[in-house]
C-alpha positions as CSV (number, residue, x, y, z in Angstrom):
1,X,81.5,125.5,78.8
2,X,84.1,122.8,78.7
3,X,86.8,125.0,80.5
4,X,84.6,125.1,83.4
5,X,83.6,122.0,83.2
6,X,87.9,120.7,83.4
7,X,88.3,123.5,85.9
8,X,85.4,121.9,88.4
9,X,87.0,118.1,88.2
10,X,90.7,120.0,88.9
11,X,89.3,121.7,91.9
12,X,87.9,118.2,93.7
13,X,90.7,117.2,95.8
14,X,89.7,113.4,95.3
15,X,90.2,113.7,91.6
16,X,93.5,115.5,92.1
17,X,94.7,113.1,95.0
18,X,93.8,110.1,92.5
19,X,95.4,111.9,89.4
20,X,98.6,112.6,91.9
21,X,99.2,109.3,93.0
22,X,99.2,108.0,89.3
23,X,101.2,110.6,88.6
24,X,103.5,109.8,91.8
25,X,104.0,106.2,90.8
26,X,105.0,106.7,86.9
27,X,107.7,109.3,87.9
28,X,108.8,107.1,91.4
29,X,109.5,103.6,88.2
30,X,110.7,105.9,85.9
31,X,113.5,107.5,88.1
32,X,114.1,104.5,90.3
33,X,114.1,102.2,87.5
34,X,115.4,104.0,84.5
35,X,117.0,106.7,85.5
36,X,119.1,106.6,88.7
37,X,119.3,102.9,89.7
38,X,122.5,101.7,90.9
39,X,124.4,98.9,92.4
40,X,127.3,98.4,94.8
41,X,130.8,97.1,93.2
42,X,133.6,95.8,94.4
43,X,131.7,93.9,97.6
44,X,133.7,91.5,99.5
45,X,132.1,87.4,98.7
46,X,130.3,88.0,102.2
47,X,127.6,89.9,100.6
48,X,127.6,87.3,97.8
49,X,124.3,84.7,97.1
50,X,125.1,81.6,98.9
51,X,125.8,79.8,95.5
52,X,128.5,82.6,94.5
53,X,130.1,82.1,97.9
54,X,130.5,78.6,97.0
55,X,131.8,79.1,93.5
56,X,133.9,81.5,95.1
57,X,135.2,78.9,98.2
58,X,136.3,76.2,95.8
59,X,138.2,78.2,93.4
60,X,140.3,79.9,96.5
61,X,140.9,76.2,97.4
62,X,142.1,75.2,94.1
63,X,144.0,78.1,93.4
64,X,146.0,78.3,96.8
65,X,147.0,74.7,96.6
66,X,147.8,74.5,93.6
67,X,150.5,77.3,94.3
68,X,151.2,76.6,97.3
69,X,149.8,80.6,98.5
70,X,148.6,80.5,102.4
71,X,147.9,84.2,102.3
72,X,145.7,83.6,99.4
73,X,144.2,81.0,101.4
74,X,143.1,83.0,105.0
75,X,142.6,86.4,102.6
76,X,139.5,84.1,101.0
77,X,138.5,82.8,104.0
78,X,138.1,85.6,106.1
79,X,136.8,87.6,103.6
80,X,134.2,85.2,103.9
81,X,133.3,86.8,107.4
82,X,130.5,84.4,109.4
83,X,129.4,82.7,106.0
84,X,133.2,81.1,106.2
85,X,131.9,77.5,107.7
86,X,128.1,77.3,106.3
87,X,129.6,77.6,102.7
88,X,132.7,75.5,103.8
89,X,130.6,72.7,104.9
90,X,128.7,72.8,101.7
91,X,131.7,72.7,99.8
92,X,133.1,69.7,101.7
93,X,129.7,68.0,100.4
94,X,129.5,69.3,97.2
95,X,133.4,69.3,95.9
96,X,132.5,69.5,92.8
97,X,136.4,69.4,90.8
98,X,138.2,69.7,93.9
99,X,139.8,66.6,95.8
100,X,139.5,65.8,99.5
101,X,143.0,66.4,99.9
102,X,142.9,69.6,98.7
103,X,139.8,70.5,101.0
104,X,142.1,69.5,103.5
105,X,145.7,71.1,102.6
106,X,143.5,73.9,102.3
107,X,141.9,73.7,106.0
108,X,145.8,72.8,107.5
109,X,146.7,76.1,105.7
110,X,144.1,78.6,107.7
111,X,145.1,76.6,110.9
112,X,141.3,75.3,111.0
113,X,140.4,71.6,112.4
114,X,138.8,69.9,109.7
115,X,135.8,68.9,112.2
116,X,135.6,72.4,113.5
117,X,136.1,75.9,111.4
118,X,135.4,78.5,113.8
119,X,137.0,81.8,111.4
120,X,137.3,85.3,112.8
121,X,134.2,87.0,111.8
122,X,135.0,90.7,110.7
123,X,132.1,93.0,109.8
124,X,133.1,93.8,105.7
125,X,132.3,97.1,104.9
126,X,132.1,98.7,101.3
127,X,135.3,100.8,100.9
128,X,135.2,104.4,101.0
129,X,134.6,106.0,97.6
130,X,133.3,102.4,96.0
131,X,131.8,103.9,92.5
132,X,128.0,102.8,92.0
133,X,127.1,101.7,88.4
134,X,123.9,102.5,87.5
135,X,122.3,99.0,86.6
136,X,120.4,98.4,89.5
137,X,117.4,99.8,91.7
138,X,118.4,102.4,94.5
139,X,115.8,102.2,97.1
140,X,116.9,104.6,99.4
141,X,116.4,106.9,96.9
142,X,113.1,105.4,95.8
143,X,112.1,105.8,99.4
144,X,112.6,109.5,99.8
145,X,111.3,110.0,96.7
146,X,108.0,107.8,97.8
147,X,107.5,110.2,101.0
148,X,108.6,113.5,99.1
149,X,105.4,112.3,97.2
150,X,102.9,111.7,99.5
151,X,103.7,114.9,101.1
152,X,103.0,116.5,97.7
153,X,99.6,114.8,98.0
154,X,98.7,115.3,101.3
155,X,99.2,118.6,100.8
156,X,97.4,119.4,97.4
157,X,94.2,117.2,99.2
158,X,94.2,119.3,102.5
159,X,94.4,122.8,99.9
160,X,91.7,121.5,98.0
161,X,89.5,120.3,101.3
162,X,90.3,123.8,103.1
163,X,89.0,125.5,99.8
164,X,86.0,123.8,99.6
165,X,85.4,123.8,102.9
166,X,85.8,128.1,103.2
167,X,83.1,127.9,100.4
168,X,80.4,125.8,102.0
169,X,81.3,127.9,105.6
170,X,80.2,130.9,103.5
171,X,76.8,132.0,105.3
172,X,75.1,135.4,105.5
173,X,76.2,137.3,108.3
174,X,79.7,135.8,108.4
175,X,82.5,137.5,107.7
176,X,83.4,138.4,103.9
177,X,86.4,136.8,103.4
178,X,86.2,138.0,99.7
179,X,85.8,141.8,100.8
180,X,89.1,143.7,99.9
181,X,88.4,147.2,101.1
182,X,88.1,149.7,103.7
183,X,86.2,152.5,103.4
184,X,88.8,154.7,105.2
185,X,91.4,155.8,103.2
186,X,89.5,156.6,100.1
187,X,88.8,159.7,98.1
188,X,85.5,161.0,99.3
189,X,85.2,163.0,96.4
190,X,85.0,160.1,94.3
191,X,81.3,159.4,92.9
192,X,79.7,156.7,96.1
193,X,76.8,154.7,95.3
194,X,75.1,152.7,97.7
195,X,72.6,149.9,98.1
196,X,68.9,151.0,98.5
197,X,66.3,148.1,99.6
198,X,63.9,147.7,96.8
199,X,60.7,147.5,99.0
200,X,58.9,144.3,97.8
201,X,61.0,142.8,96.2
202,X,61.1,138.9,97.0
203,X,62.3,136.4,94.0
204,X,59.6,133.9,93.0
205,X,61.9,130.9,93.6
206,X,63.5,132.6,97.4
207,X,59.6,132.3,98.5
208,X,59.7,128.7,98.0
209,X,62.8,127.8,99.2
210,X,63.7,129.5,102.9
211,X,67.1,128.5,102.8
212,X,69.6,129.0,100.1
213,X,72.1,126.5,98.8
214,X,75.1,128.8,99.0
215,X,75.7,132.8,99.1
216,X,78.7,134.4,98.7
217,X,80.2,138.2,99.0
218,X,82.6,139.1,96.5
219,X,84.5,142.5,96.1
220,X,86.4,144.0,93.4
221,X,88.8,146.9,94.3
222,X,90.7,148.9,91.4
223,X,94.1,147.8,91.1
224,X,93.3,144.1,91.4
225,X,94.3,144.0,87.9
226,X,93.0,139.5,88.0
227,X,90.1,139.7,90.1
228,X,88.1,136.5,89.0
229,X,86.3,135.1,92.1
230,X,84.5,131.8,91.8
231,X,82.6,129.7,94.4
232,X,82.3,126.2,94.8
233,X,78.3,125.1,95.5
234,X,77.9,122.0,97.1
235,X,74.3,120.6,98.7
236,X,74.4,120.0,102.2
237,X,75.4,116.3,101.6
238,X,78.2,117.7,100.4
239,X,77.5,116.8,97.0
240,X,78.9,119.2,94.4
241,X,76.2,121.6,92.5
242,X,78.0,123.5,89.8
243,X,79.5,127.1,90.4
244,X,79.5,130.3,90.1
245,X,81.6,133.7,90.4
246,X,82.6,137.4,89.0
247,X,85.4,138.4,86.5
248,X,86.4,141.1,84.6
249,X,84.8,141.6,81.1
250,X,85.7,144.5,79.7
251,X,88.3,147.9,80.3
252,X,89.1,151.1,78.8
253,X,92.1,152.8,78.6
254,X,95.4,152.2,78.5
255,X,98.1,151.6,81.5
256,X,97.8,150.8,85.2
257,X,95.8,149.5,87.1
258,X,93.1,148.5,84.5
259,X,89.8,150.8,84.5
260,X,87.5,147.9,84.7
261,X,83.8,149.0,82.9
262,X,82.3,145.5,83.1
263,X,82.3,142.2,84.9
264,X,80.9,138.9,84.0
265,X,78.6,137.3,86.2
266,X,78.5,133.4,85.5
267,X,76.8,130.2,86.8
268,X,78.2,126.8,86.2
269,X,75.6,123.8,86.5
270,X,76.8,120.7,86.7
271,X,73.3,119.3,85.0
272,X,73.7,121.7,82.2
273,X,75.6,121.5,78.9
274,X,76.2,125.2,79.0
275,X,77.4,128.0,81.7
276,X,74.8,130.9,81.3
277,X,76.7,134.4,81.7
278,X,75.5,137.9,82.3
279,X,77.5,140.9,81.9
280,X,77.5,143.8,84.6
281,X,78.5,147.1,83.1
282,X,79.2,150.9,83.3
283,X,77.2,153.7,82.3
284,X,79.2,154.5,79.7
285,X,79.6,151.2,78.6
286,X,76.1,150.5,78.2
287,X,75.7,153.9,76.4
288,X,79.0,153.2,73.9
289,X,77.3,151.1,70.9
290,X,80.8,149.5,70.3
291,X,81.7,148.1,73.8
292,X,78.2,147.6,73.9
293,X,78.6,145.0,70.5
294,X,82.0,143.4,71.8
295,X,80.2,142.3,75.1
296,X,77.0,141.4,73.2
297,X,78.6,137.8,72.4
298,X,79.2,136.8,75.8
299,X,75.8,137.6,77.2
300,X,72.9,139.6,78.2
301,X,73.8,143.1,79.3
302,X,72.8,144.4,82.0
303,X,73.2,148.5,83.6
304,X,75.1,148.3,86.7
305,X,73.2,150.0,89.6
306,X,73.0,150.1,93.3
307,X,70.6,147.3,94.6
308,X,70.3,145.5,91.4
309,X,69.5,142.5,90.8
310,X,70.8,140.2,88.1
311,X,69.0,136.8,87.6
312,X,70.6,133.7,86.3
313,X,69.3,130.2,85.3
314,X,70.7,126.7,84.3
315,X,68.6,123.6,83.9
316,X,68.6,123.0,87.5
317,X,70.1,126.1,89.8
318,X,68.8,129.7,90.2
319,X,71.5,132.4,90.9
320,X,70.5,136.0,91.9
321,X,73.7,138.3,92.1
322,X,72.7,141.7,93.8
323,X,74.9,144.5,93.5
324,X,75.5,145.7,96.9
325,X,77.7,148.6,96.6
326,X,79.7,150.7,93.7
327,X,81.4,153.4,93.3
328,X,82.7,155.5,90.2
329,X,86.0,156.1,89.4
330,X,87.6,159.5,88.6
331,X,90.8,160.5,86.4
332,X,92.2,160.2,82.7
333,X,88.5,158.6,81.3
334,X,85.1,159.4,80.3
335,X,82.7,159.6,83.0
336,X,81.3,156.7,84.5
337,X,83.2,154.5,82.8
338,X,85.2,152.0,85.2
339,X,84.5,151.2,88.8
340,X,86.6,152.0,91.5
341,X,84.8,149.2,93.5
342,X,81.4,146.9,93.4
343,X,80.6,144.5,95.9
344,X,78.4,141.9,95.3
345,X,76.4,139.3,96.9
346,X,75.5,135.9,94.8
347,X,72.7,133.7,96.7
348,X,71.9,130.4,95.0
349,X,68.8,128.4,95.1
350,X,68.1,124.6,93.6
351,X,65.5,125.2,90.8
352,X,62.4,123.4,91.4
353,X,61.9,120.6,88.8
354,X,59.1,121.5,85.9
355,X,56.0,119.6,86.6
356,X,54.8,119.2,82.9
């Protein structure tokens, strides 16, 4: 179905890190552009271009000798800090409407030799509490907001890669990582099932292929009230397969936790148009002709019981979900209608191609 389908491309890390990045650059020219861009006001001409500075000289040279101002005169100059003599000397050779002898009524006022201009160089710094107008980019803040970013990323990739990673680690033998009980601590009086080989009992398509693709354990304990494990299955090239998992279907009664009395058992195939589903339920369940018709629609139905196998197709994977243990639960319901707990164990094959 095409929710599985979006959910598979969300859960590769490479789609996500790509999608992320696009994502990452939008916001980063959208806020550092649009939104929060600034610019420093109020600078003194040292921070100027080198054409301002001039523009900036030869007015200061008109303007205090026209009035005769020497204060006006060394406050322009030294605000011009170590720029003072480059942008003096181009003055001197680009006047433009200024006279040589105000160049040099201009030099005699800031004590300077006209061959030599050697101003005090003072370090200008913006003055406390300088208000920022927001017409310009702020790359400080474009900066942090470029690593905060990437750490986003990095982060989504290496959740993704651990994920996929725990699910290809899965082997028999290991460790359930999926398996959320104990047995101490429960009611012993509670109805216990448990698995019973079924002598001879070897799948057509396990005989031809020694080694599975994947197998998982999954467990579902009552009070996990959104139990919905799914599994990643990738080929050992680490190519990705399809999936596959275990949900809840169906409950009865009211309150909490939910009396769960049937699970959907579901495999995902990339190479398929369709996910092929198979629903796991209760004695009373499969006995009640109206639960029986609500669950009808979302696939075949199947009796749950203790070593049983459920068998599931797509156009090139084989899925065989045993039910390894399951217990009954007891209070304010029928009779073996929800489950206090089922584990599971999901072994997947490749399907061997048709030869017709």
């Amino acid at each position: 179905m095409n929710s599985e389908k979006l959910k598979k491309y969300l859960e590769d890390f490479r789609i996500m890190l790509a999608v992320g990045a696009v994502i990452g650059l939008i916001l980063g020219l959208v806020i550092g552009w649009g939104i929060w861009p600034v610019q420093w006001t109020d600078l003194a001409p040292y921070h100027l271009r080198p054409d301002l500075r001039e523009d900036y000289l030869r007015m200061a040279v008109f303007t205090s000798t026209s009035v005769g101002d020497i204060a006006l005169a060394e406050k322009a100059w030294y605000e011009l800090g170590d720029t003072a003599l480059e942008t003096m000397d181009t003055v001197r050779n680009q006047p433009g409407f200024l006279s040589d002898a105000q160049i040099a009524s201009f030099m005699t006022a800031i004590n300077a030799d006209a061959g030599e201009v050697l101003p005090e160089v003072e370090e200008v710094i913006p003055a406390e509490g300088v208000e920022t107008e927001r017409s310009g980019p702020n790359w400080s803040l474009l900066v942090r907001l470029c690593f905060g970013l990437v750490a986003v990323i990095i982060g989504v990739a290496l959740f993704f890669f651990w994920k996929s990673k725990t699910s290809r680690d899965s082997k028999p033998g290991a460790p359930d990582p999926h398996s959320r009980f104990d047995d101490a601590g429960y009611d012993q009086d509670i109805m216990s099932f448990t698995q019973e080989p079924e002598p001879g009992y070897i799948p057509s398509f396990q005989t031809e292929h020694a080694e599975p693709v994947a197998q998982f354990m999954t467990t579902y304990m009552v009070g996990d009230d959104l139990y919905d494990d799914s599994f990643s299955i990738d080929a050992v090239t680490g190519e990705f397969l399809g999936e596959c998992g275990v949900g809840i279907s169906e409950t009865v009664g009211v309150g909490e936790p939910k009396r769960v009395t049937a699970f959907e058992v579901w495999l995902f195939d990339k190479n398929d148009i369709q996910t092929v589903t198979k629903v796991v339920m209760s004695e009373h369940a499969h006995d009640d002709d109206k639960i029986r018709m609500r669950l009808e629609s979302k696939g075949e139905l199947v009796l749950a019981e203790p070593g049983k196998v459920v068998l599931l197709e797509t156009a090139t994977l084989q899925l065989e979900a045993r039910i390894i243990d399951m217990k009954y639960g007891e209070g304010a319901a029928p009779d073996l209608s929800f489950f206090e707990r089922l584990t599971m164990e999901l072994i997947v094959w490749p399907k061997e191609p048709s030869l017709s």
